[in-house]
C-alpha positions, 0 to 999 in steps of 0.5 A: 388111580393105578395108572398114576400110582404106576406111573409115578412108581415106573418114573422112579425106576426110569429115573434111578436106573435109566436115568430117566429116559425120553420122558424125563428128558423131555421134561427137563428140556421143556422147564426153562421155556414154560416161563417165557410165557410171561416174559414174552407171550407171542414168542411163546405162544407161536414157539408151542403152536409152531408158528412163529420163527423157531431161529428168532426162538432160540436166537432170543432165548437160547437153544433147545436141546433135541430140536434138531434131530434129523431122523428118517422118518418124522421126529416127534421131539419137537412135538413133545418139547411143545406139550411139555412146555405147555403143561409146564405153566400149570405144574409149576416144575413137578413132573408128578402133574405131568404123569398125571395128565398124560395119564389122563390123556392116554386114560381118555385114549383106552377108553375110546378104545373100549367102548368102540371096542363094545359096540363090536362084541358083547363079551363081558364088559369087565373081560374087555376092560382087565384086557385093554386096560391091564396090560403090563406094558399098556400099565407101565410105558402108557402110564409115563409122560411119554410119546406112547400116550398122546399116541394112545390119547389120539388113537383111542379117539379116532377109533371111538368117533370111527366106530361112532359113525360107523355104527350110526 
């Protein structure tokens, strides 16, 4: 429940003072393509799992800001458009059931992170939760609908199943 509070709370400042930033410009970009799905069903679903024709895509249902950025390294964009547009067919444009499930997400993530984190010491269990989970900046930047959470979701499971098989 804090982690939404902060989150809803850390998207205010975000948007009064930043403009928003990556999350809510990931958002904004995702709102147009969530109804497709029901225009065009298979164009949408190979545009979310990246198996269809991308060019067809925009061809047919016009462009998509920050597809094409070519960095150095791999770019994520195209990534969270993705999962953006997804949770769009669920939160009917409001980017409050956003925060929450990436929340959720990244909760999930922290708490694969703790357990594994458990199996190696037997401090207390409260120390190692305030610890993981009360950073200020874990509090604020996991708490956004941003890339840092799904990081956090998919790196907290694989140290969790790690530590899992390790110790089985």
């Amino acid at each position: 429940l804090l982690k939404i509070i902060i989150g809803y709370f850390g998207s205010t400042i975000l948007l009064n003072h930043y403009k928003g930033g990556d999350a809510l410009a990931f958002f904004r970009i995702a709102q147009p393509i969530s109804p497709i799905l029901f225009k065009d069903p298979i164009g949408f679903l190979g545009f979310i799992t990246g198996l269809g024709n991308d060019a067809a895509f925009f061809r047919q249902h016009g462009p998509v800001r920050l597809w094409y950025i070519y960095d150095l390294f791999y770019n994520d964009n195209r990534t969270m458009i993705r999962i953006h547009s997804f949770i769009g067919i669920f939160s009917f444009g409001k980017y409050q059931v956003h925060v929450a499930i990436f929340n959720m997400l990244s909760f999930i993530g922290l708490f694969g992170i703790f357990k594994a984190v458990r199996k190696i010491t037997h401090r207390n269990p409260y120390l190692i939760l305030a610890i993981i989970f009360m950073i200020p900046g874990v509090l604020f930047w996991i708490s956004q609908p941003s890339k840092e959470s799904i990081l956090i979701f998919g790196l907290g499971l694989f140290i969790y199943f790690y530590f899992l098989l390790l110790f089985s």
